[in-house]
Structure formats: structure tokens, C-alpha cells
C-alpha positions as a Markdown table, in Angstrom:
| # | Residue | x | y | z |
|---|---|---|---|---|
| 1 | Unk | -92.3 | -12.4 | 48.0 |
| 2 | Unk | -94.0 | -15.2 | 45.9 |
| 3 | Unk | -98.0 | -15.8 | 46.3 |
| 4 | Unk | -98.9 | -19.4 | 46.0 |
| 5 | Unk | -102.9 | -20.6 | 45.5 |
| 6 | Unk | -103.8 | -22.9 | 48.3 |
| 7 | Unk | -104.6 | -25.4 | 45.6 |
| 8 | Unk | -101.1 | -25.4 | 44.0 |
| 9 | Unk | -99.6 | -26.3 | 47.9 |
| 10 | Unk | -102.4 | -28.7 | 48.4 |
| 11 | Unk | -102.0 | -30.4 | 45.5 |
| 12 | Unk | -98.3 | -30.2 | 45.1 |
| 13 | Unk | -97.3 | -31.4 | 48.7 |
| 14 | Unk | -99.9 | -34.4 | 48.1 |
| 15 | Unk | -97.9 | -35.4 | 45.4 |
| 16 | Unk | -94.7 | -35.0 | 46.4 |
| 17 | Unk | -95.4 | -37.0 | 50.0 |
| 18 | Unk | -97.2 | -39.4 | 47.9 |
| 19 | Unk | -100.4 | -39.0 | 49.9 |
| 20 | Unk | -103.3 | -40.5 | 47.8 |
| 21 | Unk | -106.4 | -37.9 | 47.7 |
| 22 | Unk | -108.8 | -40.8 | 49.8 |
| 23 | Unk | -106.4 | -41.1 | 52.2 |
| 24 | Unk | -105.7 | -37.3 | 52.7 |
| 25 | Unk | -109.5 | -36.4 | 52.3 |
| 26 | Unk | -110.6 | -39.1 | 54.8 |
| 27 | Unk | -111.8 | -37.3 | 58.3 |
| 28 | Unk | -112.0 | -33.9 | 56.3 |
| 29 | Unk | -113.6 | -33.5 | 53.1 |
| 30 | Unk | -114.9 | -35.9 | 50.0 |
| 31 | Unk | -112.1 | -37.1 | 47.8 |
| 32 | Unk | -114.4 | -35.4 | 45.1 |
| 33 | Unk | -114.1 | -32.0 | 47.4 |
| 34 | Unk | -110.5 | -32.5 | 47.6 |
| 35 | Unk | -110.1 | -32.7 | 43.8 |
| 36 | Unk | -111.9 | -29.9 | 43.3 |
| 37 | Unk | -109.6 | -28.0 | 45.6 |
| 38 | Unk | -106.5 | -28.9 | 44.0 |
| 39 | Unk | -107.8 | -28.1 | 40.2 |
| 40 | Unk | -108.9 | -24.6 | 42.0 |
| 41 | Unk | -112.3 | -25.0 | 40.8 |
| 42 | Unk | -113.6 | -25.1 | 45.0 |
| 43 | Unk | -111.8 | -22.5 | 47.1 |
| 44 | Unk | -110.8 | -24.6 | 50.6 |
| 45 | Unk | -112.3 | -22.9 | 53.8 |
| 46 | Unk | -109.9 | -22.0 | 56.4 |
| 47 | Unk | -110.7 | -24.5 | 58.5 |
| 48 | Unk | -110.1 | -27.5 | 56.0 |
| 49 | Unk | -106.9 | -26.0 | 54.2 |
| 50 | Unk | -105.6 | -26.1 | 57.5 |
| 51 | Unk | -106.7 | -29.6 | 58.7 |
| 52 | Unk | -105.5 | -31.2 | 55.4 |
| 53 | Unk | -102.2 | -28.8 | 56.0 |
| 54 | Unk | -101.7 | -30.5 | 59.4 |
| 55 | Unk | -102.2 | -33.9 | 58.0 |
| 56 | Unk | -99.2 | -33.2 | 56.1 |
| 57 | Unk | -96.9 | -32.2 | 58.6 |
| 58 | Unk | -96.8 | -28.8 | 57.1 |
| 59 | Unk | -98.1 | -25.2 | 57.8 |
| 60 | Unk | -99.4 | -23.4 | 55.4 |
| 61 | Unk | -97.4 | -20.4 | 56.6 |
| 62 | Unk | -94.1 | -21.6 | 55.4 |
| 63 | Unk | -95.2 | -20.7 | 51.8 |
| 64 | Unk | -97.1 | -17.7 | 52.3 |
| 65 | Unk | -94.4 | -16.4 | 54.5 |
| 66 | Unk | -91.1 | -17.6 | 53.4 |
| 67 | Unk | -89.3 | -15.4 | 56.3 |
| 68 | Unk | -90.6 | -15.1 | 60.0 |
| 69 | Unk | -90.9 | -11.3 | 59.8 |
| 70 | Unk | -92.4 | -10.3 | 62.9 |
| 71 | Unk | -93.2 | -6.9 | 61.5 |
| 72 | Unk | -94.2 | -5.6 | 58.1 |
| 73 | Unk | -90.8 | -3.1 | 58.3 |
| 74 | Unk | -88.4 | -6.3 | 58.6 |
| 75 | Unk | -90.0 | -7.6 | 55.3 |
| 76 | Unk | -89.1 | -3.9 | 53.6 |
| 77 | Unk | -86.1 | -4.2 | 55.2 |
| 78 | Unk | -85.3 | -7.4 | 53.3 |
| 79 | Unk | -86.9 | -6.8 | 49.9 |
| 80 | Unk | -84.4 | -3.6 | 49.6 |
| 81 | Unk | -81.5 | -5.7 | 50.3 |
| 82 | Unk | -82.5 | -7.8 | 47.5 |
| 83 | Unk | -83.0 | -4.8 | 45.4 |
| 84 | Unk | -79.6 | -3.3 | 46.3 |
| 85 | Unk | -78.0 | -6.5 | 45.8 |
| 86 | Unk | -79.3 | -6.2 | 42.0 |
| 87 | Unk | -77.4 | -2.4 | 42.1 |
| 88 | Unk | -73.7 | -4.4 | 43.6 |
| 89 | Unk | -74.5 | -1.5 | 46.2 |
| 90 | Unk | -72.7 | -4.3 | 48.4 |
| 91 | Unk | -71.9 | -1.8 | 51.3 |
| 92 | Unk | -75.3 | -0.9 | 51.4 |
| 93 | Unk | -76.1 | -5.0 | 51.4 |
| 94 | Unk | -73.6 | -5.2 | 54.5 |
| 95 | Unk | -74.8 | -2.3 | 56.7 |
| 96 | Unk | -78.5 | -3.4 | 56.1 |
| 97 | Unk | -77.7 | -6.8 | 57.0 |
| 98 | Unk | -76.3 | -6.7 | 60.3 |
| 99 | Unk | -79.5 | -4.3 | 61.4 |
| 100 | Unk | -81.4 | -6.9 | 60.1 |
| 101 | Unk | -79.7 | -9.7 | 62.2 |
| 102 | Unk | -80.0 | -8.0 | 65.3 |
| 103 | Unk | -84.0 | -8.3 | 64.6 |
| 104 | Unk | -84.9 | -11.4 | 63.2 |
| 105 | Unk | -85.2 | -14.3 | 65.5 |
| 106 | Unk | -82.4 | -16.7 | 65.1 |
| 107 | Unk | -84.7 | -19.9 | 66.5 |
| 108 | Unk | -84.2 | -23.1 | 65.2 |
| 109 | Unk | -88.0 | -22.7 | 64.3 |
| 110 | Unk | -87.4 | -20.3 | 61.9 |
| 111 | Unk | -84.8 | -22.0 | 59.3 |
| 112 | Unk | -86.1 | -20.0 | 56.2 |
| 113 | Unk | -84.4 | -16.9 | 58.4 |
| 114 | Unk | -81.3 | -18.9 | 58.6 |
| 115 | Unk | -80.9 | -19.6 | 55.6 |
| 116 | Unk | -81.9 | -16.2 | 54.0 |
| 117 | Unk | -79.1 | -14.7 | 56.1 |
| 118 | Unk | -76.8 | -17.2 | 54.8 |
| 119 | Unk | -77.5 | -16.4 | 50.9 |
| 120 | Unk | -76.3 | -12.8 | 51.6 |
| 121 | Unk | -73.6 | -13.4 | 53.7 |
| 122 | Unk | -72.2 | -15.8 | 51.1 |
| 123 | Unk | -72.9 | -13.2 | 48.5 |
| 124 | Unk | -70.8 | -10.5 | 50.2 |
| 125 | Unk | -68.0 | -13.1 | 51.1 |
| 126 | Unk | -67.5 | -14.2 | 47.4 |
| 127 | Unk | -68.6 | -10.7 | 45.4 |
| 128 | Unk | -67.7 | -8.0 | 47.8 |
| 129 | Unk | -65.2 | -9.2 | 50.0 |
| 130 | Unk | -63.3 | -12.2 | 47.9 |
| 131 | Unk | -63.1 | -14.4 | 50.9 |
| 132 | Unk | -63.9 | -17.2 | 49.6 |
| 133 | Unk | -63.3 | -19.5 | 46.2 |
| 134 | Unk | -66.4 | -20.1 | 43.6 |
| 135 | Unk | -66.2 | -23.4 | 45.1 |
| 136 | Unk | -66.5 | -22.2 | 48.5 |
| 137 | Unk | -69.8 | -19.9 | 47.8 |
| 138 | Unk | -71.1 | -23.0 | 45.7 |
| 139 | Unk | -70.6 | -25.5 | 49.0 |
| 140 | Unk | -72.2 | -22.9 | 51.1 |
| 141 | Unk | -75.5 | -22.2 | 49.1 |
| 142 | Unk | -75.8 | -25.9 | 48.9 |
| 143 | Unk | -75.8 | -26.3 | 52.7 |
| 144 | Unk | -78.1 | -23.1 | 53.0 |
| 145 | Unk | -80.3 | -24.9 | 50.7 |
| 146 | Unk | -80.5 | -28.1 | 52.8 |
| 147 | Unk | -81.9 | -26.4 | 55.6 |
| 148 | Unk | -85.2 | -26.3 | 54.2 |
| 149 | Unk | -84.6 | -28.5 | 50.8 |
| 150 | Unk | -83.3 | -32.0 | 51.8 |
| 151 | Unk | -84.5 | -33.7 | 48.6 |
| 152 | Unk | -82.1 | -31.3 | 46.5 |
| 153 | Unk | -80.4 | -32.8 | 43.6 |
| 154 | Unk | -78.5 | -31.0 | 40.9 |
| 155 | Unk | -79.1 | -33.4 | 37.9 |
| 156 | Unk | -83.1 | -33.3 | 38.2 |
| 157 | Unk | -84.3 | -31.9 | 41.8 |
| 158 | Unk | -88.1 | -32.9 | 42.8 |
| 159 | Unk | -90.1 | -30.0 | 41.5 |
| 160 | Unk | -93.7 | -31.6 | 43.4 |
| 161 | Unk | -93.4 | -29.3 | 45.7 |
| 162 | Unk | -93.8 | -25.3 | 46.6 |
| 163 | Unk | -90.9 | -23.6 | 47.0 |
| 164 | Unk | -90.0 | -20.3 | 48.9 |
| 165 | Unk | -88.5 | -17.3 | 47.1 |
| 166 | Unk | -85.7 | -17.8 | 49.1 |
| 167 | Unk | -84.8 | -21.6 | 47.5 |
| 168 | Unk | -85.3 | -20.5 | 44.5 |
| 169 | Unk | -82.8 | -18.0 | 44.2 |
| 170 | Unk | -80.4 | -20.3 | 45.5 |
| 171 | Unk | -80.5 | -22.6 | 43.6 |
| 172 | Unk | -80.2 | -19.7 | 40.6 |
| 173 | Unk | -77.7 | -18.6 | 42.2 |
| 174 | Unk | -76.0 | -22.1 | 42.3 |
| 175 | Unk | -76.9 | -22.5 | 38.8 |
| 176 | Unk | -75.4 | -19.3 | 37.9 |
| 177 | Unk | -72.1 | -20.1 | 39.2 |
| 178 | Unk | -71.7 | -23.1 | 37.8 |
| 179 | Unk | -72.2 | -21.3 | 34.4 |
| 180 | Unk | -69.2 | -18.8 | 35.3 |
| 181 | Unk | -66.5 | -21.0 | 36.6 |
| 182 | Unk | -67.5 | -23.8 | 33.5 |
| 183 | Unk | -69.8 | -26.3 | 34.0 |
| 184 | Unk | -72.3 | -24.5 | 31.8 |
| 185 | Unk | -74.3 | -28.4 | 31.4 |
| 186 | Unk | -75.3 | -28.8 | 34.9 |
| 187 | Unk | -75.8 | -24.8 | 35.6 |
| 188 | Unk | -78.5 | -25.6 | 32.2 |
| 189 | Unk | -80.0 | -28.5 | 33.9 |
| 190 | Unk | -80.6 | -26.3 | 37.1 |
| 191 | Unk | -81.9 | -23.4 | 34.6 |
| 192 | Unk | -84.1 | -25.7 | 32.9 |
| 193 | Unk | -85.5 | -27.6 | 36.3 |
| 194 | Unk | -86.6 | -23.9 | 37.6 |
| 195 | Unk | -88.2 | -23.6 | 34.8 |
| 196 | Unk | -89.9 | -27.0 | 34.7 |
| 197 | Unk | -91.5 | -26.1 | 38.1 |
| 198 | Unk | -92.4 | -22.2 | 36.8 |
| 199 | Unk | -94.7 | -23.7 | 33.7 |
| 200 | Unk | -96.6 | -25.7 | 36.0 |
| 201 | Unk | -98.4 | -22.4 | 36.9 |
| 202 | Unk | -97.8 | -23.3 | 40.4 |
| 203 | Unk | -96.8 | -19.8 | 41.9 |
| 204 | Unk | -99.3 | -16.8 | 41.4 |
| 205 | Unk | -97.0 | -14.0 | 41.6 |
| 206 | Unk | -93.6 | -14.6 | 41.0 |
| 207 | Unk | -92.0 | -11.7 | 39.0 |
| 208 | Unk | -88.6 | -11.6 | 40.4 |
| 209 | Unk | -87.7 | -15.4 | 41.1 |
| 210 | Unk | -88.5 | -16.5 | 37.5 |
| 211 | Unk | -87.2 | -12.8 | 36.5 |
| 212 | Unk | -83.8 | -13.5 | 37.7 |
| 213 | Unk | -83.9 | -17.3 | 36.8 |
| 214 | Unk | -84.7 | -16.0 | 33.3 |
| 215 | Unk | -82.2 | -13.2 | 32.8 |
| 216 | Unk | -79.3 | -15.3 | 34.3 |
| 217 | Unk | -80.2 | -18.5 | 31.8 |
| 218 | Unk | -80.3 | -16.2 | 29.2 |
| 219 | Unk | -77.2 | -14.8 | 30.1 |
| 220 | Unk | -75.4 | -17.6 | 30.1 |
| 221 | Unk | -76.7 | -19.5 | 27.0 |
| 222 | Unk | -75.2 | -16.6 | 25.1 |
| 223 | Unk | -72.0 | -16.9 | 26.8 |
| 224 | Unk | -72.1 | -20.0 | 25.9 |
| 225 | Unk | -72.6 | -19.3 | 22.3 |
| 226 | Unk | -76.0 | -20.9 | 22.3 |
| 227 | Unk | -77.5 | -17.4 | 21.1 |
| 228 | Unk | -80.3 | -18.9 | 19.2 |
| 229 | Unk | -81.0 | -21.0 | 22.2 |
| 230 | Unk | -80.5 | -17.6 | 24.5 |
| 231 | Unk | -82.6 | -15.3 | 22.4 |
| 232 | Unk | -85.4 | -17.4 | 22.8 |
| 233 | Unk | -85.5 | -17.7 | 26.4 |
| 234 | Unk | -85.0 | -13.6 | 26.0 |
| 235 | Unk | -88.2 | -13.5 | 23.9 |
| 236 | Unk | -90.4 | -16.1 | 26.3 |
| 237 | Unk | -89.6 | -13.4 | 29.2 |
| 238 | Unk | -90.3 | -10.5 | 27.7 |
| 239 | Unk | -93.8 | -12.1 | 26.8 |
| 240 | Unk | -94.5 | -12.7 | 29.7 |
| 241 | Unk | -93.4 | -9.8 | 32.0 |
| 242 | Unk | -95.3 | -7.9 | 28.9 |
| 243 | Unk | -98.4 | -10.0 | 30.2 |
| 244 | Unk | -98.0 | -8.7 | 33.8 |
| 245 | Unk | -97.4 | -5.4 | 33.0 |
| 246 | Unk | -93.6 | -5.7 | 34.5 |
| 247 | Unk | -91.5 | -3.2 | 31.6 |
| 248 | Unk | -89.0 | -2.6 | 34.2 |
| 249 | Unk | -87.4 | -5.7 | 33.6 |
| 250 | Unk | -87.4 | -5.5 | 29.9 |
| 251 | Unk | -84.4 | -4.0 | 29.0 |
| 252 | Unk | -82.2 | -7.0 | 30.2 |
| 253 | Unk | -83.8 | -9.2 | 27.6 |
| 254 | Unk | -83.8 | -6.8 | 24.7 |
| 255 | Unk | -79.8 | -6.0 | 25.1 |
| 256 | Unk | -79.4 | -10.2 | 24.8 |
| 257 | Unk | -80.9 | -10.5 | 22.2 |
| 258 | Unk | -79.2 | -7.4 | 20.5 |
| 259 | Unk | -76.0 | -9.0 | 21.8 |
| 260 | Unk | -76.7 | -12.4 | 20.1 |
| 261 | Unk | -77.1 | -11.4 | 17.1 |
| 262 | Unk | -73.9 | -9.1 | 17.3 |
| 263 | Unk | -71.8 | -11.9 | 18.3 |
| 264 | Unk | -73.5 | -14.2 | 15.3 |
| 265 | Unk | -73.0 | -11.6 | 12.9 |
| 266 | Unk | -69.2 | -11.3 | 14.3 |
| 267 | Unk | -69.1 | -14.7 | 14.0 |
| 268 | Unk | -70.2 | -15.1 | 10.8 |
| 269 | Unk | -73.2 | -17.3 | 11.4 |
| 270 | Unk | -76.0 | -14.6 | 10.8 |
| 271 | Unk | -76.1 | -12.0 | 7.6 |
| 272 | Unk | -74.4 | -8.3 | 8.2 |
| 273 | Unk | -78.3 | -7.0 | 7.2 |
| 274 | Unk | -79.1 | -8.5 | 10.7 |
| 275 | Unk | -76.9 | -5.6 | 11.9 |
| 276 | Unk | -79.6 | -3.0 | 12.1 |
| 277 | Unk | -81.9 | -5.5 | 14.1 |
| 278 | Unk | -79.4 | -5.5 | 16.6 |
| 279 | Unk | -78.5 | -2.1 | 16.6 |
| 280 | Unk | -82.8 | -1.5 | 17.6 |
| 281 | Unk | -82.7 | -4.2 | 19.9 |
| 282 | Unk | -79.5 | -2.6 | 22.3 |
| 283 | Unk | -80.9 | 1.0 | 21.4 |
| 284 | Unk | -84.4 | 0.0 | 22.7 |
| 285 | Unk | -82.6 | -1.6 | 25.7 |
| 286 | Unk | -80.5 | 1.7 | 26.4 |
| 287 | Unk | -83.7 | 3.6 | 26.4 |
| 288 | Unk | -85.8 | 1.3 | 28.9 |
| 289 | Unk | -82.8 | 1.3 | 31.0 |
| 290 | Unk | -82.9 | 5.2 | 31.1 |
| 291 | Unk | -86.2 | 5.5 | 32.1 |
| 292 | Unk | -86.5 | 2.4 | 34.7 |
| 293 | Unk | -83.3 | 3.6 | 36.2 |
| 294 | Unk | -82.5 | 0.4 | 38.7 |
| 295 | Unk | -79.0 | -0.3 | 38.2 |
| 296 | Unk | -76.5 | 2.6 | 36.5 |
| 297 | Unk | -74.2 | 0.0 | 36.0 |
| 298 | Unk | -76.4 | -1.9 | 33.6 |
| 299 | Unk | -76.6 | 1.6 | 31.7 |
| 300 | Unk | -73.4 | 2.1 | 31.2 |
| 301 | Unk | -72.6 | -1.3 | 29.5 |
| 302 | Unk | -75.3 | -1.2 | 27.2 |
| 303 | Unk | -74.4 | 2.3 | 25.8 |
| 304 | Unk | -71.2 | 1.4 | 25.8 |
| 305 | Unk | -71.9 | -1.8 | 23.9 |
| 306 | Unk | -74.5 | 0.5 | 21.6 |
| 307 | Unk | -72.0 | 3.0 | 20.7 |
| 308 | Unk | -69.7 | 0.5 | 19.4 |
| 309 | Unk | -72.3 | -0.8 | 16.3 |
């Protein structure tokens, strides 16, 4: 799950409550100790991150912790339903599921549960089971969202603020279905908002959020046929999973922009001696794919798509 600094959630909540730093700092710490804390040049003691937490009406432990695990085996539990969801191992997804909703405590305390639960139910309604409409699984990530996110708005959504894991991939996955049933501008503002928030450094570990945010903007800027557009949101991730050593998610990035160029050779918009570039770009995908073996599926279309050049 994402790691947040203490001085991105001070800092961020501050702003987006509109707290001034003498007003927050007053009965605590210096306003000049409080700025310090939120550049993250002064590391807050317990004690004060806490009382400047509760001044806020919020507890640190809703960022930290974005799901009320109770145990360290519910939190594996959950992080191998996201991986399986990744594989469409959607039986898997189901059977997991309802073991982990006999566990986790249902309590209106505890929405970031609720609304977990909710993103993979609606996921196995729309993908697995086809019980509901894009429009259906679109209305019901929006409501999950509002359980925690009451400020969300699809133009331009207030990025002053931390957000769990579990928003953001809601909102990609918002964002991502908007792309597939057509209304690629607002699934781009979405993208592009997520992203907004990401470059503000405000998240210390956050590999598969932005991963997936990434790969899915990508993804649908080439389907688009915005492939310049696509390629370079292809090369900024591969950048910077290079920069935290993540090569498993590579190979995504380097069949796009293999693809891209394809379709703008096909197209007509890039020269045929391009084809060769393309050709390494899909072949080095097929090979990364081989060795971080996540999803067989992926495989297959890429060497399918490679053997066609």
C-alpha cells in the first residue's frame, strides 16, 4: 500500500482545509517549527504529528493504513486480490473475496473497507459476470468514491490532499472506463489530474497506483491515436520505475511504444525505417514479459503482435 511522509499529510490537509500555519501551530509548536515540518526539513515527534492531526479532524492512520486490517494476513490477503485482478484470474478474485468479507469488520468506522469491497465487487459484476452496463460500473465507483472523497469532481478534483491507494484506483478505474465506452476527454482530464497530484512528490512509495494510472493513460492515448502523446507518457514511466528499480513493470510501456509507432507507420505518419525501432521495442517487451512472468495473457498478445512485423 502507499507510504506517505508525515510532512506531505501535514502540509497537504492544511492546505486543503484552509488552515493557516499560525492558526494550526498555535497551542502546539512555532509556526517556524510547523514550516519546517511540512518542507520535511524537521521530522514531527509523535506527540505533535498527532496533536496537529487531531486539530484537523483527522487521524493520521487513515493514510498510513488505507484498510482496517486487523492482522498482517488480511493485508496479504488483499494485496493478492489486486495482483490476481491484474492476471483476469476473476474466479480466483471472487473466492478470495467472500473469505475476505467474512473477516474484515463491516463498521461504519471503517469506510476505506467499504469501499475497497465495493471496487471489486463492481469489477466482477462488470468484467466477470456482465451484470451490469459501463454505465452502471461507472455510477457505482463514483458512489464508492464518495464514501471517503466528497470533494470529487471529474473536470478538475482537489488534489490538496493525501489520498489512499484505494481512491486512487478508482478513480483510474473511472478514468479508464470512460476512455473505453468514448469519452476519451474527460477519462484524459482524470489521467492528467492523478498525475497532477503524483508530481507533487506527495506519496513516498507509490509503485502500483501511479503504475496503473500510467499504463492505462498510455493505453488509451494510443487508442486514441495520440501515439506521440502516448509514447511519451510510456517513456516518463519507464524512467521512473527504472529509478526505483521496478523492471517488472517495464514491459507494458515498451510494447506501447512499439505499438505506436506501428500504427504511425501503418498510418503513414512515421517513415517505414522506423519499422525496425518498433520491431526492438515489442521484442524487448516479449522478453521482459517472459522473464517477469505476471500475466500470461499479456504474453501472448505481445508475441502475437511481434510475430506479425
Amino acid at each position: 500500500m502507499g507510504e506517505y511522509s508525515k510532512s506531505a499529510i501535514i502540509k497537504y490537509n492544511r492546505q486543503y482545509l484552509r488552515i493557516t500555519q499560525e492558526a494550526l501551530a498555535e497551542n502546539i509548536c512555532d509556526v517556524v517549527t510547523l514550516a519546517r515540518y511540512e518542507s520535511g526539513k524537521l521530522k514531527p515527534s509523535d506527540k505533535n504529528f498527532a496533536q496537529l492531526m487531531h486539530k484537523m479532524g483527522i487521524s493520521g492512520e487513515t493514510y498510513t493504513i488505507p484498510m482496517q486490517y486487523g492482522s498482517a494476513n488480511k493485508e496479504q490477503a488483499l494485496k493478492e486480490i489486486m495482483n490476481q485482478l491484474e492476471r483476469y484470474a476473476f474466479e480466483d478474485v471472487e473466492n478470495a473475496l467472500n473469505r475476505l468479507k467474512a473477516e474484515i469488520n463491516y463498521s461504519p468506522q471503517y469506510p476505506e473497507n467499504r469501499q475497497c469491497i465495493q471496487r471489486i465487487e463492481l469489477i466482477l459484476a462488470f468484467f466477470r459476470k456482465k451484470e451490469i452496463s459501463g454505465e452502471e460500473y461507472i455510477k457505482g465507483l463514483k458512489e464508492a468514491l464518495l464514501l471517503t472523497f466528497k470533494e470529487y469532481n471529474e473536470t478538475h478534483f482537489p488534489i490538496h490532499r493525501v489520498f489512499s491507494d484505494n481512491e486512487i484506483l478508482i478513480i483510474n478505474n473511472i478514468a479508464t472506463q470512460y476512455g473505453e465506452s468514448g469519452h476519451t476527454e474527460l477519462a484524459f482530464r482524470l489521467f492528467e489530474n492523478l498525475e497532477e497530484y503524483f508530481r507533487q512528490d506527495i506519496v513516498i512509495k507509490d509503485y502500483k497506483p501511479r503504475y496503473l494510472v500510467l499504463l492505462n493513460y498510455s493505453c488509451q492515448l494510443g487508442l486514441s491515436g495520440r501515439y506521440d502523446e502516448s509514447m511519451q507518457i510510456s517513456k516518463c514511466a519507464i524512467q521512473w520505475l527504472r529509478k526505483y528499480h521496478k523492471s517488472n513493470y517495464l514491459y507494458n510501456f515498451y510494447y506501447n511504444i512499439g505499438w505506436c509507432i506501428k500504427k504511425k507507420i501503418d498510418e503513414q505518419k512515421a517513415s517505414q525505417n522506423l519499422l525496425s525501432t518498433a520491431k526492438a521495442y515489442v521484442w524487448m517487451a516479449c522478453q521482459l514479459c517472459k522473464i517477469y512472468h505476471e500475466n500470461p495473457r499479456n504474453y501472448v498478445i505481445m508475441k502475437n503482435f511481434y510475430e506479425k512485423f
